[in-house]
TIBADREN-112623 format. One record per residue (C-alpha): chain; z, x, y negated; residue number from 1. Coordinates in steps of 0.1 Angstrom, whole numbers, plus 2048, in hexadecimal, padded with zeros to 3 digits. Example, Ala and Ser with C-alpha at 12.3 -4.5 7.8 and 13.67 -1.06 7.14 Angstrom:
REM TIBADREN-112623
unit A&Z 84E&X 87B&Y 82D&pos 1
unit A&Z 847&X 889&Y 80B&pos 2
REM end
This chain:
REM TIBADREN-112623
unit A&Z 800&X 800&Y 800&pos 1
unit A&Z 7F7&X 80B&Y 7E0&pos 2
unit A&Z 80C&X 801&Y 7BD&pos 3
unit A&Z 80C&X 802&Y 79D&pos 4
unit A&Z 82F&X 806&Y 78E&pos 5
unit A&Z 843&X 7F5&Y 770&pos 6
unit A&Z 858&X 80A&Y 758&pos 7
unit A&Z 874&X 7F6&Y 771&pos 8
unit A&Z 86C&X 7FE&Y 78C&pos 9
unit A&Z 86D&X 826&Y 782&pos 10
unit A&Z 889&X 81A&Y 773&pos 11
unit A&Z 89D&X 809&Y 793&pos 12
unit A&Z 893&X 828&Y 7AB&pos 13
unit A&Z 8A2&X 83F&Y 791&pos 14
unit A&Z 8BF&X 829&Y 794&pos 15
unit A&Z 8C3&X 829&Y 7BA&pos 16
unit A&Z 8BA&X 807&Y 7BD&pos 17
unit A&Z 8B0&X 807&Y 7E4&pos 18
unit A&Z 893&X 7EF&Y 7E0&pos 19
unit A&Z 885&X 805&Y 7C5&pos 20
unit A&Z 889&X 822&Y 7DD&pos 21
unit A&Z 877&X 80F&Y 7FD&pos 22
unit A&Z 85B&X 807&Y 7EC&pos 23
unit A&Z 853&X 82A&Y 7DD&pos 24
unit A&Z 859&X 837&Y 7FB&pos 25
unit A&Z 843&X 81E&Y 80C&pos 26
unit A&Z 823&X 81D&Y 7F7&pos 27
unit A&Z 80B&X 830&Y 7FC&pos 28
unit A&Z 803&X 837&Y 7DD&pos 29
unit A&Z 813&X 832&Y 7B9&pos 30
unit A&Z 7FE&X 82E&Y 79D&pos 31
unit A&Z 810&X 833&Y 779&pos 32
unit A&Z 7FB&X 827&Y 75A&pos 33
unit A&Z 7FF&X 833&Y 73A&pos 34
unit A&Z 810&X 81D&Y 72B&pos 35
unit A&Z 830&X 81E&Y 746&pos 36
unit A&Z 830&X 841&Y 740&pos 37
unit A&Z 832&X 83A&Y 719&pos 38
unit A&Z 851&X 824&Y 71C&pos 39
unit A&Z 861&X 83D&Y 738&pos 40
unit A&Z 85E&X 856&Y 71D&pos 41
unit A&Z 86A&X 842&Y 705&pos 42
unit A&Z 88D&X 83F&Y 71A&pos 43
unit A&Z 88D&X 85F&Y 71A&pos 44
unit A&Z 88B&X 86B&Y 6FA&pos 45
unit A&Z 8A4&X 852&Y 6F2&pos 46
unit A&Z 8BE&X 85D&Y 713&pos 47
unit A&Z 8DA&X 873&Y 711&pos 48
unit A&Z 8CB&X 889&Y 72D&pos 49
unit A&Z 8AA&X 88C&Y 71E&pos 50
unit A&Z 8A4&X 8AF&Y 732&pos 51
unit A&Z 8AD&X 8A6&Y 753&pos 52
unit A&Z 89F&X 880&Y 752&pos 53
unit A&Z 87E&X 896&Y 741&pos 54
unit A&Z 881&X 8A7&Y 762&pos 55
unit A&Z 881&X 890&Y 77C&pos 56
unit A&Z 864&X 87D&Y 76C&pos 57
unit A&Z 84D&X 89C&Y 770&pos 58
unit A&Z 856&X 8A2&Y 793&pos 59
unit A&Z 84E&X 87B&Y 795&pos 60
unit A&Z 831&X 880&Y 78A&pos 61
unit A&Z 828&X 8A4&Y 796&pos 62
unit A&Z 82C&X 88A&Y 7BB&pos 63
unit A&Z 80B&X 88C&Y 7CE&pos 64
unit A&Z 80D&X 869&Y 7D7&pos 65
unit A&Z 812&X 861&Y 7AB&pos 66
unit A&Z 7F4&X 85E&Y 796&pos 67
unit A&Z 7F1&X 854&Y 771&pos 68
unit A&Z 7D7&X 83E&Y 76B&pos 69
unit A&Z 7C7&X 83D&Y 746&pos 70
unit A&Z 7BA&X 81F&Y 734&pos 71
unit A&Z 796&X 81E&Y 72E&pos 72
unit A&Z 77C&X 806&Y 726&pos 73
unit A&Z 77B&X 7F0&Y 745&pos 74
unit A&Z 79D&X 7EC&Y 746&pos 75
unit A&Z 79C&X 7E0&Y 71F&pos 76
unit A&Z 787&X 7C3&Y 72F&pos 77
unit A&Z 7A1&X 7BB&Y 744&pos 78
unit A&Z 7BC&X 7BB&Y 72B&pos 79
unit A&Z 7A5&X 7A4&Y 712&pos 80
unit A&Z 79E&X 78D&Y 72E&pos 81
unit A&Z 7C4&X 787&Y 735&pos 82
unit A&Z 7CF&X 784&Y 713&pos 83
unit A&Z 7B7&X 769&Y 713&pos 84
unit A&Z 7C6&X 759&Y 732&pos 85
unit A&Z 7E6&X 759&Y 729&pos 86
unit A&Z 7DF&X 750&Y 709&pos 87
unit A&Z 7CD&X 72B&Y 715&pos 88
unit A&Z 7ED&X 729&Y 72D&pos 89
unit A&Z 804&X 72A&Y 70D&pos 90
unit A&Z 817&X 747&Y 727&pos 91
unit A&Z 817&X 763&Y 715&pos 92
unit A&Z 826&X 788&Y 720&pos 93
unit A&Z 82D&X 7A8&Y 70C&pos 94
unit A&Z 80E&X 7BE&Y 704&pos 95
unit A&Z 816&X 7DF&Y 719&pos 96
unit A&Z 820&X 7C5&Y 73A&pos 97
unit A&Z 7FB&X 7B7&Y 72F&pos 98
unit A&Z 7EB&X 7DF&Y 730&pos 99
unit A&Z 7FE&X 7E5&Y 751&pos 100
unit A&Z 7F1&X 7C4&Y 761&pos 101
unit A&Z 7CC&X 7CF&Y 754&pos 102
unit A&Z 7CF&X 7F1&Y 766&pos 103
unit A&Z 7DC&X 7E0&Y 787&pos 104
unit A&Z 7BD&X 7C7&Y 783&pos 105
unit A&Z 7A4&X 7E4&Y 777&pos 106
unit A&Z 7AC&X 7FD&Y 79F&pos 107
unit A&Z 7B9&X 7DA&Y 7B1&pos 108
unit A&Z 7DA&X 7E5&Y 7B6&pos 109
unit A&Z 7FA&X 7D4&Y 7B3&pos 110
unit A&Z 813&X 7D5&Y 79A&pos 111
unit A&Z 834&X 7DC&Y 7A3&pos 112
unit A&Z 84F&X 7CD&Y 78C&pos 113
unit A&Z 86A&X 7B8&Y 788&pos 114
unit A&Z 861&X 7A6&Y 76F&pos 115
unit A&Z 855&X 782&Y 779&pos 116
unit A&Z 83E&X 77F&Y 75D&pos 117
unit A&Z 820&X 791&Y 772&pos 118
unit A&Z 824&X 775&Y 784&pos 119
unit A&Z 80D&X 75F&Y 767&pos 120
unit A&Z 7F0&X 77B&Y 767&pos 121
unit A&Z 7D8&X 764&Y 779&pos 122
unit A&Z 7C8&X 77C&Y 79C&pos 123
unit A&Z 7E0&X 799&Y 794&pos 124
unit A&Z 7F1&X 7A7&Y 7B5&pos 125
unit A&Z 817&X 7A8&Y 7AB&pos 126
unit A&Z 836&X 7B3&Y 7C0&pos 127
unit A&Z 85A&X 7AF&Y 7B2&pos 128
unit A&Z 870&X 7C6&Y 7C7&pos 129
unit A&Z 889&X 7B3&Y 7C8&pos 130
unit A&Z 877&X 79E&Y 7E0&pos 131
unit A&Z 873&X 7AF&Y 7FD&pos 132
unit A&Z 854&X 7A4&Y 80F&pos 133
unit A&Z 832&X 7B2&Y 802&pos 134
REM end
């Protein structure tokens, strides 16, 4: 299985939450857009162990199962053509949740997150790790 991952989801396995670690552990893959790694950095400029938590996130990322996936012109599409969905719907989410769900559309992988807002991007492949089954 391959995912792309929420800022919470980075944020829960840094936290020991054991769902969070299971499904790192189980995907094949991890996919990190920009945009996650935008707001993980902006945690971390903000954290009292900037060094350390600066750290961790390159060896995250340094993983040969992690890849950082950049926005470009297809995925732009995407992003315009949810806005516009959830916009009819009246259901709309924050911008960077929008990005993340274009990026996920744009390879067809699934987002990993806990927020239950993916949940209104109409064909997106979502998981909340807090549920269990995939």
């Amino acid at each position: 299985m391959d995912i792309l991952i929420d800022t919470n989801v980075y944020a829960a396995f840094k936290g020991n939450k054991q769902e969070a670690i299971e499904l790192l552990q189980e995907a094949h893959r991890i996919y990190i857009s920009t945009i996650v790694l935008g707001e993980i950095l902006c945690g971390i400029q903000v954290s009292r162990h900037r060094k350390k938590n600066f750290y961790e996130l390159n060896e995250f990322l340094d993983s040969p199962r992690v890849q950082l996936v950049e926005i470009d012109e297809k995925t732009a599409y995407f992003y315009s053509e949810i806005y516009k969905r959830l916009k009819q719907k009246g259901r709309p989410i924050p911008n960077n949740d929008m990005w993340i769900s274009a990026t996920a559309m744009r390879f067809g992988i699934m987002v990993a997150s806990y927020d239950k807002h993916f949940g209104y991007v109409d064909g997106l492949l979502w998981h909340n790790p807090g549920d269990r089954e995939v």
